[in-house]
N, C-alpha and C positions, 0 to 999 in steps of 0.2 A: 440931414446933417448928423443927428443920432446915430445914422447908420453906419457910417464915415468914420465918425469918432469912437465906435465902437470895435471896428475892424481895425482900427490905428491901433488901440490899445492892445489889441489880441496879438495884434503882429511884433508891437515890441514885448508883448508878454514871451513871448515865441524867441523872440530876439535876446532879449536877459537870460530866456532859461538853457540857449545855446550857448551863449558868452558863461554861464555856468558851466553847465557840462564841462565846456571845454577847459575850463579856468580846475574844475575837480577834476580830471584827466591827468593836466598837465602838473599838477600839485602830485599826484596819485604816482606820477611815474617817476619825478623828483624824488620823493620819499622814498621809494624803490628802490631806487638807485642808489641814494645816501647810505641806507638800509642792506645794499645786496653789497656794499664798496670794501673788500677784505679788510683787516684791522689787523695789525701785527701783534697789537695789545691780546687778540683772541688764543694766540698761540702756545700753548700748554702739552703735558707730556701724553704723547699717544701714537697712533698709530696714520701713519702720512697715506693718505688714500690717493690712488691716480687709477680715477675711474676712466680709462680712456675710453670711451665710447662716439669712435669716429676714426680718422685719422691724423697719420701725423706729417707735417709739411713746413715747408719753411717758411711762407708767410700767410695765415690763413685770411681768407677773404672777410672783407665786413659784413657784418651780420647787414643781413634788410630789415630796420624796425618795423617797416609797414608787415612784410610777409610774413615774418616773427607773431605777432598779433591775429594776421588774417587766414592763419590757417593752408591748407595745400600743401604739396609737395615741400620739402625743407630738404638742403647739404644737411649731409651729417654733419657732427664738429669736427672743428681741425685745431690740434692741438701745436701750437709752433715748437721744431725741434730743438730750435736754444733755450728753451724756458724750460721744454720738460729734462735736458738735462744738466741745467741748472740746478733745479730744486733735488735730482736724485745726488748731485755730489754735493749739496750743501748739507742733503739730511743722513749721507754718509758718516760726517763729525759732528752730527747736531744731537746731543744728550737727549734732547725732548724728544726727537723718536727714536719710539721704540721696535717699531715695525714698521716697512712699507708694505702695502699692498697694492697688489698691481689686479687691478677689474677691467679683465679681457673679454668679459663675456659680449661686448661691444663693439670689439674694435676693427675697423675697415682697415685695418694694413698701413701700408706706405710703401716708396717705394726704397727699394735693399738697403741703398747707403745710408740712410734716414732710420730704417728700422735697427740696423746694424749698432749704428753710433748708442743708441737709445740701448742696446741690448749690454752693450760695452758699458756704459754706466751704468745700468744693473748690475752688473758682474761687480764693479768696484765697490756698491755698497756692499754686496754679499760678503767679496773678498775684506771687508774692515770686520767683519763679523757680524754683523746687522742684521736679525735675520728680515726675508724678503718671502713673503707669502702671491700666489699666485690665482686665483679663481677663475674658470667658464664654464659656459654648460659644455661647449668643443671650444675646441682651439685650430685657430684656421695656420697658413705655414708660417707670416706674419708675427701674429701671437704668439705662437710657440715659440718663433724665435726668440722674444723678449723673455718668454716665461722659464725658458731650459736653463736662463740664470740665476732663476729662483730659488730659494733653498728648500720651500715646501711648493709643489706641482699640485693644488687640489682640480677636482673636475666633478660634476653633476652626474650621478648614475643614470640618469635617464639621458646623459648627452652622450659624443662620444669623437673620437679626432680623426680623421681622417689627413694625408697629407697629398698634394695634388703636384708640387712642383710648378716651375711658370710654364704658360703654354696656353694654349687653347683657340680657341674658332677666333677669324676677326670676321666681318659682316663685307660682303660685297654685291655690289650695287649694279653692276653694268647689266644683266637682266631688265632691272627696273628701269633702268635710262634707258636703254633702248624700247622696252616696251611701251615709255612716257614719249618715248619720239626725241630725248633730247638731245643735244649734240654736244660732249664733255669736251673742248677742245683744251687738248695737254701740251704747255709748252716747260720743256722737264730737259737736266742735265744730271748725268750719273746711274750707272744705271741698278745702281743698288735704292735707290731715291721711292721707296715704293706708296710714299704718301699718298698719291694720285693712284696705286693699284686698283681702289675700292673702287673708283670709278670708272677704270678702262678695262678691268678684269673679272673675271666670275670666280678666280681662283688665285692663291701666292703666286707669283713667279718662282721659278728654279732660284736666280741671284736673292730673292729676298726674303726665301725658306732656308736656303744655307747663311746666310748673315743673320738671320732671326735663330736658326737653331743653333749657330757660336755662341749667339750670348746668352742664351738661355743655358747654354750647357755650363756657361761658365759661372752665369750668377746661379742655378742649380749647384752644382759641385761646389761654390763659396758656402752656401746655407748647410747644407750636409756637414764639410766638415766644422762649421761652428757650432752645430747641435754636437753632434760625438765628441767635441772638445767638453763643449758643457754640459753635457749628459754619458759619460762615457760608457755606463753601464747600461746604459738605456738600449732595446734590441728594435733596430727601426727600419731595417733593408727587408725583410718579410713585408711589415706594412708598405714601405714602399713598391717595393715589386712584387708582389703578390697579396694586396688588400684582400681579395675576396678569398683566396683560403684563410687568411689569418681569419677573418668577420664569421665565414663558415664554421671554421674548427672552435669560434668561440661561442656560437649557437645561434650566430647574430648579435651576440652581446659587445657594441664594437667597444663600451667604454671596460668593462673587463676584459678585453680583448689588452687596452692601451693601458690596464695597469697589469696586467701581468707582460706586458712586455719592457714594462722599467719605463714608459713617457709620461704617467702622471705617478705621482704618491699615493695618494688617498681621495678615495670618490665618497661624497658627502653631498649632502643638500647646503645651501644655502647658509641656514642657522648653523649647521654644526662648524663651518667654514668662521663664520663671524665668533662662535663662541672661542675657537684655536686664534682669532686674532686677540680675543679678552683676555687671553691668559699673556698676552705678551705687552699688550697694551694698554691694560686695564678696563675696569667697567665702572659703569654707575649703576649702583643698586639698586637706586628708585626709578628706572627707566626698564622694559620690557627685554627678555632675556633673549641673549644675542644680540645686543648692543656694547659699542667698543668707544671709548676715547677716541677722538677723529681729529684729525690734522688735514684741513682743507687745503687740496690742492694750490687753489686762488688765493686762500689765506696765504698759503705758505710762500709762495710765491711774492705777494705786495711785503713781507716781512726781509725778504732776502733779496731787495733791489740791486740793478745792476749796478757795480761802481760808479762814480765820478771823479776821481781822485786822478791827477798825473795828466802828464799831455794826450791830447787825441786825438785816437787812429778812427777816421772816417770808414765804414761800414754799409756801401749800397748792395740792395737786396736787389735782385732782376729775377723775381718768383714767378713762376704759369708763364702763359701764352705770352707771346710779343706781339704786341697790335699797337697800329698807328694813333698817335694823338693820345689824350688822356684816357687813363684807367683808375680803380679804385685798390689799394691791396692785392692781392693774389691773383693780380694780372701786370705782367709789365708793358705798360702804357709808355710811347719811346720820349712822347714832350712830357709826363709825370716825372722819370726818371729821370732825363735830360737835367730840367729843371731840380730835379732833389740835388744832382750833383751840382751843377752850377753856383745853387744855395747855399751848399757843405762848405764848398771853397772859400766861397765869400764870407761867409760871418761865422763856422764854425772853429776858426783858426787849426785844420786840419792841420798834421804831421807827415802823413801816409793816408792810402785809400785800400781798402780793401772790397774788390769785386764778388760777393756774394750770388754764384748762379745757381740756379735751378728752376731749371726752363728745357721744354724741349723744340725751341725756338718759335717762330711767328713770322711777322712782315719783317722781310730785307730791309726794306725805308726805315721803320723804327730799329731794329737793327746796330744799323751804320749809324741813326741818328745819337743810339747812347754809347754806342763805343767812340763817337767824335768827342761826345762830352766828357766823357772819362778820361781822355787826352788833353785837356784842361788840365787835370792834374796834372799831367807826366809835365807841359809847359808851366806849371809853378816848382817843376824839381819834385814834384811829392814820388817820393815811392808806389808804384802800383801790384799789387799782388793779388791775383785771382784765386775765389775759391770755389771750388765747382762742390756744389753739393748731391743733390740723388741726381740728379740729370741737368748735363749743360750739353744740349747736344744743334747741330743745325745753326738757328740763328745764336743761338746759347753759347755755340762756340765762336760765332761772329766775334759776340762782344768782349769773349776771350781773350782775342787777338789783342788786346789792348792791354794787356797783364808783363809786368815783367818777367815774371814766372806764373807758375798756373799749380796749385792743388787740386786734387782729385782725392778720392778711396777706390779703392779696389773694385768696389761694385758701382762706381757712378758709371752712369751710361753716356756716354760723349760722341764725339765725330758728327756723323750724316752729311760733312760736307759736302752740300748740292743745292739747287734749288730748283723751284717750278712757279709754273702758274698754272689757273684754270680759270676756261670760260664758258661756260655754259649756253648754249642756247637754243631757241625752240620753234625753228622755222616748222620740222618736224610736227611737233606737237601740237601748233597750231593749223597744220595743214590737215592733222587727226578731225578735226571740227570747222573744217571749211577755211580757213581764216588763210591768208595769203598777205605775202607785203610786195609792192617795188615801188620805182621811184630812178630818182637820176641822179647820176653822181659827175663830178669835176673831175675829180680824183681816184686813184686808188681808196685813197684813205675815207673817202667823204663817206658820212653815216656810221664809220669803221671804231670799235667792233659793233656790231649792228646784234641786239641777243633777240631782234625777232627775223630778220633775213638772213641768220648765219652770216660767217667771217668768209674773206677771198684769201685767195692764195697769196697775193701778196700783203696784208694784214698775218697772216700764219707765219710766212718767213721774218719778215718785220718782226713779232713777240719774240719767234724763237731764237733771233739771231740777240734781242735783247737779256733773255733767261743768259746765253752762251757768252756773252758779255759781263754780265752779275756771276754767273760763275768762275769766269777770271778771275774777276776782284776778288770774289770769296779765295781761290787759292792764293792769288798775291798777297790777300793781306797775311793769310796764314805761313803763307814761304819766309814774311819776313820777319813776322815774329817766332816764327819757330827756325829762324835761320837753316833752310832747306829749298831746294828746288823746285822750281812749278811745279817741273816733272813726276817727283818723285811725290810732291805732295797730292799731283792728282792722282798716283798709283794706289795711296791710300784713303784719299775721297770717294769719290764715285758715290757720294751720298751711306754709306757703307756707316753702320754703326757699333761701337768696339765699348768693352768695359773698360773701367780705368787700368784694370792691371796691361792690358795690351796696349791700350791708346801709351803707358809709359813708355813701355819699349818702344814703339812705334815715334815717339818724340813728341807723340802729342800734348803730355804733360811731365812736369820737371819733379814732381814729388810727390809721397802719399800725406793725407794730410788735414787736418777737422778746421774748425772755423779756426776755432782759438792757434791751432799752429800755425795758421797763416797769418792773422792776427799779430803773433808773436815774431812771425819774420819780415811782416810789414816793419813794426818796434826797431829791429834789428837793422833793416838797409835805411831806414830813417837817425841811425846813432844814439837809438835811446834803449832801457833797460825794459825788457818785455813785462817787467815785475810792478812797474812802476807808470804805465798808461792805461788806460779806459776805449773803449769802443764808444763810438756814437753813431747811431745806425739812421744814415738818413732814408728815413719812411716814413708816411704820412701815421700817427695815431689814432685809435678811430675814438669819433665822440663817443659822450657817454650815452645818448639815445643808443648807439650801434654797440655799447658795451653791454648796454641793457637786453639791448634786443638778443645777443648773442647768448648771456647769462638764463635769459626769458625759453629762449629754445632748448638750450640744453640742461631744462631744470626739470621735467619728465621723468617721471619714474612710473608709467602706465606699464602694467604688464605686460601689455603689446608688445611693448619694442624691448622685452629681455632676447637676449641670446639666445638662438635656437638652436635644433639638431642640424642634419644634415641636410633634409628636406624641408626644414623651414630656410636655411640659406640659399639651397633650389628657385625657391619661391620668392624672396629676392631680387633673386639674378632676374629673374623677368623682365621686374619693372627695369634695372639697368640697362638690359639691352635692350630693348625697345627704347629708352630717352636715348640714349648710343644711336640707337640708327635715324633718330629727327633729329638729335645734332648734328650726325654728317652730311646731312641732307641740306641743313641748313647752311653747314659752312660750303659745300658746294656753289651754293648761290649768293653766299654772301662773300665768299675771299676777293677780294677789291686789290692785290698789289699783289707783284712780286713776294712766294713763298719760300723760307727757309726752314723745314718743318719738319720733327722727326717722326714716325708713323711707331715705329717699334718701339721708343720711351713710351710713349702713352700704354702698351701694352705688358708692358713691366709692371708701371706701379698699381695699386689699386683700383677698380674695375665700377668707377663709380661717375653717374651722370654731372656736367658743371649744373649749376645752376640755371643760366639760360638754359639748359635744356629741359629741364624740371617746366621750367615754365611754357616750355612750346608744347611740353607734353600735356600739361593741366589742362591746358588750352584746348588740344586737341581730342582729346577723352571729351570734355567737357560739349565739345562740338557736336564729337558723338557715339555722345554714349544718353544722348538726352532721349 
């Protein structure tokens, strides 16, 4: 009975000192939290710091508190594009700073329209006088673009810039499937639509190398002359078209190489960089030399909330992929969204709605399922005005269709009108190792699709006459919102993807144009003063675990992850394309619905794994590399 009693005692001893733990954890992470929560009270005169170190996107995903904590692969940060320029035109007329600084030693890009807008508020603080200091060890084409608005260009003598232009390898797969035995079966309309290449080809097609090198030539040619606008003395066609004599003729020295050709100012280390911000921003004398007065990003930010004042104009966001059923932030989820709108209507007492994309579309079903609910509005009379941000292209334009007018910029990437499906499967492959199926069927259809006996012929016609069907719809809805003909609107579909300044002409969209001016012309076809309403953005907020967790990640300041040369971003890129090529693998086998899906946006913006793939990939190392 002693025994009994003793082993009782030990297990709730065991038992209390978890209930502790957990109870000191969860106090611990509280306090953090309270402790990490910006203070507008903190805000004093200095120097406004935008370390961006990540990207920039319009609705960035929720941090994962567990993975946050537990170590592995991690997203970079994603810095949301209305916030960051927010804060640069509020600290434009803000006395307390005295300098921005822009820490590019970091930053993963974005894609054109995105980076663009961000570069354009740069310019306007410079243009009040302000001055705007700049830092990296290189600058990728991205960063420079933000940086050439800068008023001082510093750079690391041991780094040095290199400029690449968009372009490069995409990964193709049909080797591997065939060699796996497996059978990709493509049901596709359009034939610029190259989503499905990766899987049916070893190489681009002719139609999707000439539509891929229009827009690159075009968002190339936009970045060029916005550097030589804002750098005009700067001499950059040498480095461009002939890097290796410039690198040569400079002895190898590529970062004196990029200031004697007018693209940085002054090449310094680190400190000497911080101690040119103390002169502008001040220091404190009893802290270690090269230290400045600091204006926290986050601070600055919780200090300069968004209005509430005046009537309001509803704001849905439709950010990343389009996938069926619910998502979290930075995935547009089509019943999440559905739901946000339906919400908005009902107890936000909206005015107008304004359609926020950027997306390079997803599933047809979700789709269709938020551009229905977005017509909710149009049946309460609300105004609807779309705003396409770095990319609405594919399903992205689907949900277009639903806009009384439609913004764009110059560099969003739009169209792909087409869609597809894929089915995979592995009669092949299992016949590599013996394995065989049959059985009996009533029907054509019975067992169908079958992904271990392969698909029949009549299952193949059947999908495909369904894809030809769905891209009907896809033009009719588009004929009727853009008041034009099937015909005509299929001579500019065919899956085909165009920048905004073509898609204008082309009729695809009615203006050039940022949130806030569409914002403002929502205001306007609703009868009210653009001066005198608020934006309310229906999107989910993340808790404060996911705020924590978020703030927890990107609080590192390990040498590791500074800014490298040229061959430390090399090395990099590895890891990317390898999680690149298990994500495509992955969504091979996992696309479940009808696809409306642009292959070329993705290769635009930023060259960087999602998340899920981070984790198939940990996984898979982890399998083996044991």
């Amino acid at each position: 009975m002693k025994l009994v009693r003793g082993a009782w005692k030990i297990l709730v001893g065991i038992k209390d000192a978890l209930v502790l733990a957990a109870m000191l954890l969860f106090f611990g992470l509280l306090f953090a939290a309270l402790a990490a929560k910006p203070s507008p009270a903190t805000i004093g005169n200095g120097a406004l710091v935008l370390d961006l170190s990540g990207t920039i996107v319009e609705q960035p995903a929720e941090a994962d508190p567990f993975s946050a904590f537990a170590g592995g692969s991690a997203p970079v940060g994603e810095f949301r594009l209305r916030d960051v320029v927010r804060a640069l035109d509020k600290a434009k007329d803000d006395d307390r700073v005295k300098v921005v600084v822009l820490d590019l030693d970091r930053f993963a890009g974005g894609y054109p329209a995105a980076v663009n807008e961000v570069a354009d508020a740069i310019r306007r603080v410079r243009d009040s006088k302000k001055p705007v200091l700049a830092y990296a060890t290189g600058y990728t084409d991205s960063g420079y673009r933000l940086a050439a608005n800068a008023s001082e260009i510093w750079m690391n003598p041991m780094g040095g810039t290199l400029f690449t232009g968009p372009g490069g390898s995409q990964l193709y797969y049909k080797g591997l499937i065939d060699r796996l035995g497996i059978n990709a079966h493509i049901y596709r309309v359009g034939k610029y639509k190259s989503f499905v290449e990766p899987y049916t080809r070893s190489d681009q097609s002719p139609e999707a190398k000439q539509a891929s090198q229009a827009l690159s030539g075009v968002i190339f040619d936009q970045w060029k002359q916005a550097i030589a606008k804002a750098r005009p003395k700067a001499k950059f066609d040498p480095l461009l078209m002939t890097p290796d004599a410039v690198v040569t003729g400079a002895q190898g020295d590529i970062a004196k190489s990029n200031l004697d050709s007018g693209i940085v100012d002054k090449l310094a280390e680190r400190i000497d960089f911080d101690k040119r911000v103390g002169e502008l921003a001040g220091t404190n004398s009893s802290k270690p030399a090269g230290n400045f007065n600091t204006i926290k990003y986050a601070a600055y930010l919780a200090a300069n909330p968004l209005p509430t004042s005046g009537d309001a104009i509803g704001v849905l966001t439709v950010a990343g992929e389009i996938v069926d059923g619910k998502a979290d932030p930075g995935t547009a989820g089509g019943d999440t969204i559905a739901k946000a709108v339906l919400d908005g209507l009902a107890k936000k007492k909206l005015k107008a709605l304004v359609v926020r994309i950027d997306s390079p579309g997803g599933s047809a079903l979700a789709s269709e399922k938020i551009r229905r609910a977005i017509l909710e509005a149009k049946a309460q009379k609300l105004p609807v005005v779309v705003s396409m941000g770095a990319v609405a292209a594919s399903g992205g334009y689907w949900v277009a269709t639903a806009g009384d007018t439609i913004f764009a910029e110059p560099t969003t990437i739009t169209g792909s009108i087409g869609i597809f499906g894929i089915i995979p499967t592995f009669e092949n492959t299992l016949a590599k190792i013996g394995v065989t199926s049959d059985g009996v069927r009533t029907t054509p259809m019975s067992g169908q699709p079958d992904v271990i006996g392969g698909t029949t012929p009549e299952v193949d016609r059947v999908l495909q006459a369904g894809i030809e069907h769905g891209y009907r719809q896809f033009l009719t809805r588009v004929a009727s919102a853009r008041k034009m003909t099937v015909e005509r609107v299929d001579e500019i579909a065919q899956g085909r993807v165009w920048d905004g300044g073509t898609a204008h002409q082309l009729g695809l969209v009615d203006r050039f144009g940022t949130l806030k001016d569409a914002i403002d012309e929502a205001a306007k076809r609703a009868k009210l003063d653009p001066a005198k309403v608020h934006a309310v953005y229906l999107e989910k907020e993340p808790g404060w675990l996911a705020t924590l967790a978020a703030q927890w990640g990107g609080s590192s300041d390990d040498e590791e992850e500074a800014g490298g040369d040229v061959f430390a971003r090399i090395s990099g890129d590895r890891q990317a394309v390898f999680a690149r090529a298990v994500g495509d693998m992955r969504r091979l086998t996992k696309s479940s619905s009808i696809q409306a899906r642009c292959l070329e946006c993705v290769g635009m913006g930023p060259a960087l794994p999602t998340r899920d793939d981070l984790r198939l990939m940990d996984l898979l190392l982890a399998r083996f590399t044991k």
